[in-house]
N, C-alpha and C positions, 0 to 999 in steps of 0.2 A: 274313338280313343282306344289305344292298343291295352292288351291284355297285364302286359308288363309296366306300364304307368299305374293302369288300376291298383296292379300291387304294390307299389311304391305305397301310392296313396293308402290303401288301406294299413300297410306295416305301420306308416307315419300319424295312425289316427290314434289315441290312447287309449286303452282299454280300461273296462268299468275302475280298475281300483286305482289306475294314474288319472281316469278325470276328474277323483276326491280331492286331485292333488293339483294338477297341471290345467290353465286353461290359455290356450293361444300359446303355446309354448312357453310359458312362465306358471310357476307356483305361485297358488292364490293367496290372495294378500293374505286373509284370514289366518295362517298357519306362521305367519311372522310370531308372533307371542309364542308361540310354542318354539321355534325357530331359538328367540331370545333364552326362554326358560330352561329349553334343554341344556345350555351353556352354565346359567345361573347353577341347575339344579348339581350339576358338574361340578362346582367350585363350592354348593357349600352343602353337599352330599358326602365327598371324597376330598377336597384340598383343604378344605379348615377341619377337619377331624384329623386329617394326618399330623395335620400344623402344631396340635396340640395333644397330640397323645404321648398319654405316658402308662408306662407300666404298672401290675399290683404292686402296692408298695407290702414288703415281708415284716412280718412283725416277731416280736422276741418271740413270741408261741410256736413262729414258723421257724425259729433256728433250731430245731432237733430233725424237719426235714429238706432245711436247707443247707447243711452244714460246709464251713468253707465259703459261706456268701455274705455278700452286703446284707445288713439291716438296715431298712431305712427307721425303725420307730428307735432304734440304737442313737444315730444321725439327728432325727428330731432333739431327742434328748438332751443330746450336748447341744445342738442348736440354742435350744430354751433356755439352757442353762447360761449361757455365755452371756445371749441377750437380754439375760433379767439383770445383767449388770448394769444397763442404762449404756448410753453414750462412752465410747473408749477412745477417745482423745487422744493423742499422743502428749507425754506429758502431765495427765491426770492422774491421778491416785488408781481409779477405775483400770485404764488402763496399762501403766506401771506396776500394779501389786496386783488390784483386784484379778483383771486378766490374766495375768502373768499366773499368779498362784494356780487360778479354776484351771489353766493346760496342764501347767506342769503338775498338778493332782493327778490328772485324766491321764496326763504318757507315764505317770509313775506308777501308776495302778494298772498300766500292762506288764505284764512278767514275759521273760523271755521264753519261747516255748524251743520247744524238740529239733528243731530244721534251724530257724530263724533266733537272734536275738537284738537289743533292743538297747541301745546308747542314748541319753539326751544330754543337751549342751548349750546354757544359756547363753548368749552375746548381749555382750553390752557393748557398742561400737561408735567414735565420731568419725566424721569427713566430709568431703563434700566433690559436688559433681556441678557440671552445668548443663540446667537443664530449659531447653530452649533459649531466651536470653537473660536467663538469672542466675546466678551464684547459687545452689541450693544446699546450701549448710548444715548440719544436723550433728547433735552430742548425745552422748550415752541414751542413744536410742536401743531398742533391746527386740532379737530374737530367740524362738525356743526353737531350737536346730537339732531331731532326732534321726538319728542312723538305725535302718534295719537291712542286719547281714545276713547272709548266712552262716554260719558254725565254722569258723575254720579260716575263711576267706582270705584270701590276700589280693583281690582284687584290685584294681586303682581305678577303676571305668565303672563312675555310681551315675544315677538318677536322682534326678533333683523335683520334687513335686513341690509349688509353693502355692499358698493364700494368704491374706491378711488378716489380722483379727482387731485392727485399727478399725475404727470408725472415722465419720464427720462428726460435730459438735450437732448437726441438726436433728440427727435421731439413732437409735439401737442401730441399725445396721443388720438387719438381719439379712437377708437379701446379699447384700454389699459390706462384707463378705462370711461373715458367720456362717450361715448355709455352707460354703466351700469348705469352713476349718472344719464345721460340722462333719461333713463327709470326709475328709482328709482324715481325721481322727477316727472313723469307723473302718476306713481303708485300714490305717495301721494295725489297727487292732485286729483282723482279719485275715493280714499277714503275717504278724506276731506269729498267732495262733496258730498258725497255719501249719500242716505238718508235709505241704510241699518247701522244698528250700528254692529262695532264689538264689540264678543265677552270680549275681550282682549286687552289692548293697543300693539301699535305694532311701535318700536321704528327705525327710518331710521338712520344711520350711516354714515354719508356721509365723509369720512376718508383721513384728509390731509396728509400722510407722510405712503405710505403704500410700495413703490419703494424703500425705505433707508437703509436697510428691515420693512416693518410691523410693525412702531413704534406706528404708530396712535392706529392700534388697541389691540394692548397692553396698550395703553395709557386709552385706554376704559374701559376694559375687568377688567384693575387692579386697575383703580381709580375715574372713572365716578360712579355719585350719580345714576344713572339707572342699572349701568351693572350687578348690584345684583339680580333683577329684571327678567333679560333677560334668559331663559330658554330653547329656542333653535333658532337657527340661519339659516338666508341662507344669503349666502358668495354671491358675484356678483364679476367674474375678466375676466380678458381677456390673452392670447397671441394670437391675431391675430385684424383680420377687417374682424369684419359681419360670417354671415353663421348661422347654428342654437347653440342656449349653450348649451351644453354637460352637464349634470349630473353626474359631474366622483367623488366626495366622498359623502358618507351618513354618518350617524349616529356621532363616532361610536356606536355600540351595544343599536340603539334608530330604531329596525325595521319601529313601528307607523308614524314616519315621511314620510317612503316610501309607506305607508298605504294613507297619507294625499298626497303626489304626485299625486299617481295612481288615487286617486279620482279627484284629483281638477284638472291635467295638459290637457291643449287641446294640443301640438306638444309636447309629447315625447320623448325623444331624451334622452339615460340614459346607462351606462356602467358598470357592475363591474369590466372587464377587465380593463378599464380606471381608476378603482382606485385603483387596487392590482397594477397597473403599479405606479402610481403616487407614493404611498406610499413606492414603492421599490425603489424609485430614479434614476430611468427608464429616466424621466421628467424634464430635467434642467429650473425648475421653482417651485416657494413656493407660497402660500397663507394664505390672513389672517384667513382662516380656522383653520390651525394650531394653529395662538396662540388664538383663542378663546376655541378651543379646551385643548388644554395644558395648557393655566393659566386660564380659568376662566372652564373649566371643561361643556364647554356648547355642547350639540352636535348640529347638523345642517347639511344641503343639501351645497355642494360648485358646484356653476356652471361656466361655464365659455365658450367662444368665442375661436373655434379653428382654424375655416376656415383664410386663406387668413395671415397665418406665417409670411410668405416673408415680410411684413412691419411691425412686430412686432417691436418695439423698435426703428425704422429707422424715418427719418423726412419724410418717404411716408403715415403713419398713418396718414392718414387724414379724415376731416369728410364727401371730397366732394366724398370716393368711398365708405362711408361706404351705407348698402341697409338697405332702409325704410323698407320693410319686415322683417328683423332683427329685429329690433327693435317691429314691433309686433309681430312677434313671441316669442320675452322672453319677450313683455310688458304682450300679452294676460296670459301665464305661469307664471308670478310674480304674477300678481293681483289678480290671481283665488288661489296663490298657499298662497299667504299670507292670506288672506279670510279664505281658508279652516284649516291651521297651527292657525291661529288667533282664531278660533272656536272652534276647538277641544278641548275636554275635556281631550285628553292627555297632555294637556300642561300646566294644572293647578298641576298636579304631575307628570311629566315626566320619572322622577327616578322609577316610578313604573312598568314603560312599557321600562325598557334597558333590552331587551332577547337575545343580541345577534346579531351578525352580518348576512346580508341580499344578495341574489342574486339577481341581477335585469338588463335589460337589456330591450331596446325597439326594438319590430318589426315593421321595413319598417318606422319609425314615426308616424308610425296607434294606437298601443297602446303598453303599460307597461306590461312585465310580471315580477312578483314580486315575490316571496316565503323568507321562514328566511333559514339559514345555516343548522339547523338537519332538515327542509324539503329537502334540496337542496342533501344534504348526502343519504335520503333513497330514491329519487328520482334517484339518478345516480347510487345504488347499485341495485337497483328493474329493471332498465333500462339495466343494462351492465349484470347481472345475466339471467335479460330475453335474451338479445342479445345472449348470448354463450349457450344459454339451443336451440333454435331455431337452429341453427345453427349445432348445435349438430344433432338436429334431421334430420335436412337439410344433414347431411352428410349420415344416415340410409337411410334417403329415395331414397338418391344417389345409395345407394351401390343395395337397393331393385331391383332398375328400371333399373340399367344397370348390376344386374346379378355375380358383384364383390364384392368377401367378405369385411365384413367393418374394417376386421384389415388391408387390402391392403388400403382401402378406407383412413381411417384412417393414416397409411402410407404416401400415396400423401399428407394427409393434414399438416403432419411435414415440407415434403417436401417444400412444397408451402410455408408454414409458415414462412420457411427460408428463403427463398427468398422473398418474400414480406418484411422480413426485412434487408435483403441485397439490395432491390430494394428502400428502405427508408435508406436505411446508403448512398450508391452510388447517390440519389438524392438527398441529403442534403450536400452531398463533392463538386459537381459538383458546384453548385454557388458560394460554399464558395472561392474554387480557383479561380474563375472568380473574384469576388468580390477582391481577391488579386492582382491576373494579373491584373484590371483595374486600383489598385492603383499604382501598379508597375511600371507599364507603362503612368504612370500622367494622366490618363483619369478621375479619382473621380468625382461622380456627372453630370455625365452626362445626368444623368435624372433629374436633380432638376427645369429647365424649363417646360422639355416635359417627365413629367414622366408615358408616354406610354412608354417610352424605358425600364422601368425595368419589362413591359410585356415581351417584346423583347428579353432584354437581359437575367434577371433572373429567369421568371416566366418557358420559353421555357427551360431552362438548368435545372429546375426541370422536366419538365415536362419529358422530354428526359431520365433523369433518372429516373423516378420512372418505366417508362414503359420499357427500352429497355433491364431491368435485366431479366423481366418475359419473353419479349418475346426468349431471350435466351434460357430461359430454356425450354421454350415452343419447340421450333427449334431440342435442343436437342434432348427430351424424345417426338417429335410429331411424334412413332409410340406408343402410350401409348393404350389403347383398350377404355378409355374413350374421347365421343368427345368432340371438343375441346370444346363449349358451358359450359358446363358441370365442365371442368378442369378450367376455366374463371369464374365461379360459386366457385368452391372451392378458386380462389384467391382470390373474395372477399368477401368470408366469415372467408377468414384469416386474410386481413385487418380487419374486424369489430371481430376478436375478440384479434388481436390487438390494436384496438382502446377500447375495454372494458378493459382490462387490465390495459392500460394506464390509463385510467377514476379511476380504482379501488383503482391503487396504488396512485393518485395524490389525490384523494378522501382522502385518508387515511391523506396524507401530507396534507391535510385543503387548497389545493388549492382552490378556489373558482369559477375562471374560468374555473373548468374546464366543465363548463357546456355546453359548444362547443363542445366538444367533445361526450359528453351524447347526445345531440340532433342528433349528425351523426348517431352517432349507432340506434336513436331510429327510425329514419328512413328510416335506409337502413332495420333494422329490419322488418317492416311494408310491406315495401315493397316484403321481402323474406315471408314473411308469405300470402300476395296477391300469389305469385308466388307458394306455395306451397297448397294455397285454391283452385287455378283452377288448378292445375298438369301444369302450366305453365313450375315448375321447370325442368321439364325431357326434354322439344322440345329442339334445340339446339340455335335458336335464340329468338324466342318469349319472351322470358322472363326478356329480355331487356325493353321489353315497360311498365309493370308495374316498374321494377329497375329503370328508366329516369323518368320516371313521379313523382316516391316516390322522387327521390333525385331534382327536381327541387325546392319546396319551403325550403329548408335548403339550395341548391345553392344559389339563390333569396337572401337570410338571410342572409349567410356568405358574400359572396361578398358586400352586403352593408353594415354591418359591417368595412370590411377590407379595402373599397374604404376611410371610415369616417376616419381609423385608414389611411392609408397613408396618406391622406388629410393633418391629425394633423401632422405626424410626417416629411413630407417630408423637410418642409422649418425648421423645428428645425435642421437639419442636419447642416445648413448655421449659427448654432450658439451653436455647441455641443464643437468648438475648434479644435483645429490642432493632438491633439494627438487620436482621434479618426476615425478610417477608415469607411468611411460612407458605400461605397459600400457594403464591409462584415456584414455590419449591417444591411443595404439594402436586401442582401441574405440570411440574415438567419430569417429575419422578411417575404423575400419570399418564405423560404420552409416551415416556418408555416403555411402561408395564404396559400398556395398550396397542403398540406399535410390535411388541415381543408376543402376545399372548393373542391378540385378535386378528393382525396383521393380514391372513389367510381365509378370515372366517366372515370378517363386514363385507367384502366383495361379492358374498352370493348373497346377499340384501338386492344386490341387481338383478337377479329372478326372481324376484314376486312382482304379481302384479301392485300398483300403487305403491314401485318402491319409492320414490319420493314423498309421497306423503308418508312412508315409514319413516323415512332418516327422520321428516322434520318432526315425527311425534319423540324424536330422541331430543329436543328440545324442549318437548311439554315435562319430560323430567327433569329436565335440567330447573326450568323455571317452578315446578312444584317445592323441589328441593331449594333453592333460593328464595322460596316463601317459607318455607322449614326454618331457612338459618335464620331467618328473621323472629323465631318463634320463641320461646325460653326453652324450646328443643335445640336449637341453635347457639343455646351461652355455651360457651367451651368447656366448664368447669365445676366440677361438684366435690362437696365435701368430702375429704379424705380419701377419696378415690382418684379425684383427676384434678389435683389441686393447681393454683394459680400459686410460683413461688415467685419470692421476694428476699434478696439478702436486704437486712437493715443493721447498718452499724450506729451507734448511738456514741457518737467521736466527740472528743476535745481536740480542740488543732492550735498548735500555739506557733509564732513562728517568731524569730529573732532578727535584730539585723547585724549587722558587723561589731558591733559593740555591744553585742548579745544583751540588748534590751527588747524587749516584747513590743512588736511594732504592730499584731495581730493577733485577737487571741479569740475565738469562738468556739460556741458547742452549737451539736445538732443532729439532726437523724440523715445521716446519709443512705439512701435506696438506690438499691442495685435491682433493676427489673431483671429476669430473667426469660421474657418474650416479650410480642409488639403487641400485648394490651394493657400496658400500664395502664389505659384512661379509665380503665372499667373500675377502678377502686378511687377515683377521683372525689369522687360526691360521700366516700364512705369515710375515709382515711382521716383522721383529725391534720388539719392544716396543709392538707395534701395542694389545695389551691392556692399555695402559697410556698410551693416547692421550685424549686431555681435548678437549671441546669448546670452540671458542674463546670463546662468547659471551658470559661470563661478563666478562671484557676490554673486550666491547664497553661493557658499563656505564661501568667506569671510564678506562679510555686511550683516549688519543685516537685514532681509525681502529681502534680496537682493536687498538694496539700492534702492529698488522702492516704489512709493507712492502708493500703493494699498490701496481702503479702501472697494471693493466689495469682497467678501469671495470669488467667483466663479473665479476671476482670479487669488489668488491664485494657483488654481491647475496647471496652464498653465503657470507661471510667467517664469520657466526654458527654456521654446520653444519662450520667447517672445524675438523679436528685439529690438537692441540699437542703433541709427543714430546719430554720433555726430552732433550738429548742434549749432545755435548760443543763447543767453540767450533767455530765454522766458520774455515778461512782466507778472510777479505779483502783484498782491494786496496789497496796504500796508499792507493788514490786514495775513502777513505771521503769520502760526502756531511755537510760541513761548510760550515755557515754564518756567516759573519765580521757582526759588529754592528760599522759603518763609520761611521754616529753615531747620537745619539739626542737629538731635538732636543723642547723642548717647545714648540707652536703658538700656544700659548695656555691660557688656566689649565683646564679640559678636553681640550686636545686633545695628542697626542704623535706624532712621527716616527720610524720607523725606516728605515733605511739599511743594507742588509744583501748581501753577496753569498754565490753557493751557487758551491761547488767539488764533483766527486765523479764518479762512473760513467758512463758514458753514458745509463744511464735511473733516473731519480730521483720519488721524487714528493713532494710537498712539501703538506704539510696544514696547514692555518692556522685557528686556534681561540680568539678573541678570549674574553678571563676579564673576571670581577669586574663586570659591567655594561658593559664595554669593547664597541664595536660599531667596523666597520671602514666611512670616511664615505670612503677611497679609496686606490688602489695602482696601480703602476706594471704588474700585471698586465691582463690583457684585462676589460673592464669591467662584460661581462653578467654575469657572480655576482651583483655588487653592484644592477646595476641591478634586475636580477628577482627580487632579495633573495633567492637560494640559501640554506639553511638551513645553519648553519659545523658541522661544519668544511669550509673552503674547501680544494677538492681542483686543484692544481695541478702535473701531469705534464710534465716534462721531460726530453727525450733530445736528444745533438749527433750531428754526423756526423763532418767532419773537423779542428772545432775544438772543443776543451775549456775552451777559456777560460770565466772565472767568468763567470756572469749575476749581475749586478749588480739589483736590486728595490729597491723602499721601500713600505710600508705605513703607512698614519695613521689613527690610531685616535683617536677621540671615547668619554670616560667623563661622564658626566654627573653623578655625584658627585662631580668633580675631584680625586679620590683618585690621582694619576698614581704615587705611590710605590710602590704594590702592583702586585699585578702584575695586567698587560693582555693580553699574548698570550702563545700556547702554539705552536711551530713542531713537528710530528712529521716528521723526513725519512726518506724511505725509497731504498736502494740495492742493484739487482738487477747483477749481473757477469755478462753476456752472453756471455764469451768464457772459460768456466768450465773448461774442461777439463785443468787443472794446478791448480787451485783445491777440489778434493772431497779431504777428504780422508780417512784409511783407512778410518775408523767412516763416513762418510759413505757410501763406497765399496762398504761390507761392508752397509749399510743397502739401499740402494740393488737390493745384487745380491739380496736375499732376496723382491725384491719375482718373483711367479710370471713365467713365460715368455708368459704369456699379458698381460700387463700392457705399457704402456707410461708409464715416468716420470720426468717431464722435469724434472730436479736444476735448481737454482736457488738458489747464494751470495747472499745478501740481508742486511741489517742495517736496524735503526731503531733511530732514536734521536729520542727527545721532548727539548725544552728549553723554559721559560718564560723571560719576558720581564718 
């Protein structure tokens, strides 16, 4: 045996502290768990602490040395205050006076200081807009609308800051949005005081009726003597309590403002994933971003509150769990962000600087990275071109060093190639059918408490597939002449040009997001080019340790990223409705996150030895955790924390027919589930087994003879429950419509003349019969114009005036049959201020529903009449 073999051999033997590690050219199974942990310990050492960090919050003690700054126990304060007023309705006393007084105290109790002074100016405003497909109507609804200038100014280029201080009827609101006026108000008060001047007056919004949908700020935007003025915007909303606000819309096509972020924000915290979601209706939720956007044509930053779902809209929103740190966290980011937008000399001509839409996204909360849309383009074409040129090379220097040609070389890499995408189809089925079975088998949601279970359940059932295809194939073809290191090496460098691919074509499609994907590549890239600087890439294992190292800060990244996005979406689940399957939703948001964050990392599971009995113990969790869901670890929902809601309206339905005699007339508890486990309160609910589908209705009555006035239960109205039960008390003030004349136009055509009295929120459905079609009306005109399909859905709520709305509708029959009848009117009346209005049975219904449950009563009537 020659001299120079010996030393092959001996170089190629491992030394004492690689055989702890390495045995037959593979790493021993043994180190697999640690392997795993070291990843675990990554994501909840460093991504969930960032996820949720927030700053000291400053207390009044601390304003002598923090002068010039946000207080958050200032912000508390008014918080408390607002929300000890209970529920603020649009339309209530509460919110009409009570509201209304407690700001206007608070902005009149700031005085004008030395730099800056200090305007306020109530609205009381009607009109109406169309909003998705309704009429959305609204009278003497009211804002408190405060301007702070500087001394002197003759500006006409202001900032427009808005919040709500509206509630739901279902609880305080603090969260949604008190917290935001909270802060808005300390803001003010900070720059009153302040003895630098702005540049620019910069006008607070503080917006009564924004839950009705968004009338207030329509109210603004199309008729306040400011809103002309106002030239770009930041939006303040909530769904949740506390945690940091998100940054999920910009502009749009107004880059400069993300310019003025990046400069002015001390926490971070910014998406654009977050807003190509929002804007796709991903998001069962709107803001008044849109209509500042769409009617007054202003752009602006929309932030909002997403942590802690689960009492979104529930009477758990309250202000005793919301966290002082919150609140300086977006007071410090308002004040600095308004300051610096207030300044800006982009904001004296805004219009000059719209170039187009922007990426942006924050690391760890530490800082912003920013760029516009064609940097973002030649950034992921320069990144994913580089990726496959490298890899390329990667495969020559392959074929160099182990002495095989590189059309064979080449060859294996089809091979692989296949199966890495076979190992991505098979890992994206496996959840899916999970996520089925679990509905099938009525388990849903069983991670909505303890959502480590969809580590468990989903994350492991990817995991399992993406790995156990290669290592198949591995198993097969493992007498191949290259080792295995090497052939683990080619699989992933098929993923990464896999994932350039993807990058290229989505790139083309004006994805935005897919800047996730750019960043994988560009760092497994890096890392392969380390490996291929030191000839790491030829050893059989070595070359793991530059590949782990490169891929930990994009781990790091993603995972906090994904923890923020489950965060937001987990407790939406609890209010997406019954006809949507959470779990599968759940699974396929976790073969994304696991396909984005692991993608590079399951692959070296094929150097240990007994990687297959590895992958399949990724199944012994899976099925642990699916004994879990089975457990009362497994119920979805606990009191007042992770409640189960339920709208229940407690309706009279009366309906007429042509000779307006009552040909129908019932009462009863109508349920509005708000996810797919209605059945869990089946055995609890008084009469609940003896609850009827509504959709049967739908055929024949008009809106299917229910009082809907929220758009969003529309979609659901066919799956909702009908409980006979006994009259509800109503209001005198039942919605009634007076016929004021009724003229004929001509020998086809007729008039009506009609006004509507009744509740503060009403909805009014309009159903033209017999061949009647509607040629025009005194309501907002897009229905007609973009020929909406009838019945025409027209929503109305007042504020502090109930006087009738007065209408006319004219209707064209082309038969000239005008005798018979033309139109069908269905009004519907919800009582917002119900709490003397349930009455016993209702009361006794009501209490039966479980402790885990939340259900928010609702006095309602309809009544149909023809015409």
């Amino acid at each position: 045996m020659s001299s120079e073999t010996e030393e092959k051999r001996a170089k190629a033997q491992p030394n004492g502290c690689e055989r702890a590690f390495i045995q037959h050219n593979k790493i021993k199974w043994f180190w697999a768990p640690a392997f795993f942990g070291f990843w675990l310990l990554l994501y909840v050492t460093i991504s969930i602490p960032a996820c949720h960090r927030l700053p000291r919050p400053l207390t009044i003690q601390d304003e002598a040395k923090h002068p010039d700054q946000f207080i958050a126990e200032r912000a508390e304060n008014n918080l408390r205050d607002l929300v000890s007023l209970g529920p603020r309705v649009v339309g209530s006393r509460t919110n009409e006076m009570a509201a209304l007084k407690l700001l206007s105290e608070k902005t009149h109790k700031i005085k004008s200081g030395t730099a800056n002074e200090i305007e306020v100016d109530v609205q009381v405003a009607s009109g109406s807009y169309v909003h998705w497909s309704m009429v959305n109507m609204y009278q003497s609804i009211q804002n408190i609308v405060v301007k702070v200038s500087p001394r002197g100014t003759n500006s006409t280029t202001w900032l427009l800051v808005n919040s709500h201080y509206d509630s739901v009827p279902a609880g305080p609101g603090a969260g949604d949005d008190a917290s935001m006026v909270a802060t808005m108000m300390e803001v003010l008060r900070v720059l009153v005081n302040s003895e630098k001047p702005l540049k620019n007056p910069v006008v607070f919004l503080f917006n009564g009726a924004e839950e009705n949908p968004l009338q207030a700020s329509h109210a603004f935007i199309t008729q306040h003597k400011w809103a002309k003025y106002c030239k770009a915007l930041i939006n303040l909303d909530s769904c949740g309590n506390g945690g940091r606000e998100i940054l999920f819309q910009s502009g749009p096509n107004h880059p400069w403002l993300m310019k003025n972020y990046r400069r002015a924000i001390k926490h971070p915290y910014a998406s654009t994933m977050g807003e190509e979601m929002f804007q796709n209706n991903m998001i069962p939720s709107d803001t008044d971003f849109r209509i500042f956007r769409d009617h007054g044509a202003v752009p602006g930053l929309d932030m909002a509150y997403t942590y802690n779902g689960y009492v979104y809209h529930t009477r758990h929103d309250k202000a005793e769990i919301f966290p002082r740190g919150s609140l300086q966290h977006t007071g410090d980011n308002l004040l600095a962000l308004v300051r610096e937008i207030a300044n800006s000399p982009e904001l004296e001509d805004s219009s000059k600087y719209a170039e187009g839409h922007t990426i942006y996204f924050d690391v760890m909360g530490w800082f912003l990275v920013f760029y516009t849309e064609t940097e973002g383009v030649i950034f992921n074409v320069i990144v994913s071109l580089t990726a496959i040129g490298i890899c390329g090379f990667a495969f020559k220097l392959m074929s160099v060093s182990s002495g095989i040609k590189l059309e064979k070389i080449l060859k294996r890499v089809l091979h692989t190639f296949f199966v890495n995408l076979l190992s991505v189809l098979v890992s994206a089925i496996l959840p899916v059918l999970l996520g089925l079975f679990m509905d099938a088998v009525h388990l849903p949601m069983s991670w909505f408490s303890n959502s480590w279970l969809i580590l468990g359940l989903y994350f492991t059932t990817f995991f399992f597939g993406f790995a156990i295809v290669p290592a198949m194939y591995f198993h097969w073809t493992k007498f191949d002449k290259l080792p295995i290191g090497q052939r683990v090496q080619i699989l992933l460098h098929s993923h990464c040009l896999l994932l350039a691919i993807l990058t290229l074509i989505l790139t083309i499609c004006g994805v935005r997001s897919v800047f996730v994907l750019t960043l994988s590549c560009l760092f497994y890239t890096v890392g392969l080019i380390i490996n291929i600087a030191t000839k790491l890439h030829s050893k059989d294992v070595a070359w793991v340790i530059p590949h782990i190292v490169c891929l930990i800060p994009p781990f790091v990244f993603f995972a906090y990223f994904s923890h923020g996005f489950f965060t937001t979406f987990i407790p939406m689940f609890g209010r997406f409705g019954e006809n949507l399957n959470p779990d599968l939703a759940v699974a396929i948001f976790s073969v994304a996150v696991g396909f984005l964050c692991c993608g590079f990392i399951l692959p070296v599971l094929q150097l240990f030895n007994k990687s297959k009995t590895i992958i399949c113990g990724l199944l012994g969790i899976t099925l642990i955790c699916f004994i879990i869901a089975l457990t009362p670890a497994g119920f979805p929902y606990r009191p007042e924390t992770n409640v189960q809601r339920f709208a229940v309206l407690h309706a009279k339905r009366t309906f007429h027919d042509a000779d307006n005699k009552i040909r129908r007339q019932e009462s009863g508890y109508f349920i509005m589930p708000q996810d797919r486990r209605t059945y869990t309160v089946k055995n609890d609910v008084i009469n609940m087994t003896l609850a009827q589908r509504i959709g049967d209705d739908c055929e024949k009555e008009i809106n299917c003879g229910l009082p809907l006035y929220n758009q969003r239960w529309h979609k659901t109205r066919k799956n909702s429950l009908w409980i006979p039960a006994s009259e509800p008390v109503l209001g005198d003030d039942l919605p009634t419509v007076k016929v004021i004349s009724k003229k004929e136009l001509s020998a086809t055509k007729i008039r009506y003349d009609m006004s509507l009295t009744g509740p503060n929120h009403m909805a009014v459905f309009v159903q033209p019969l017999n061949g009647a079609f509607i040629t025009n009306w005194s309501f907002h005109q897009a229905p007609l114009r973009l020929r909406f399909d009838p019945p025409y859905f027209v929503y109305f709520s007042w504020g502090v005036n109930g006087d009738p709305l007065k209408f006319w509708i004219e209707l064209e029959k082309p038969n000239g049959n005008l005798n018979s009848s033309s139109l069908e009117l269905g009004l519907g009346g919800h009582w917002t201020h119900h709490k003397d209005m349930l009455t016993p049975d209702f009361k006794k219904f009501l209490d039966s529903f479980p402790k885990y449950t939340d259900a928010t009563p609702w006095p309602a009537s309809f009544e149909s009449w023809i015409y």
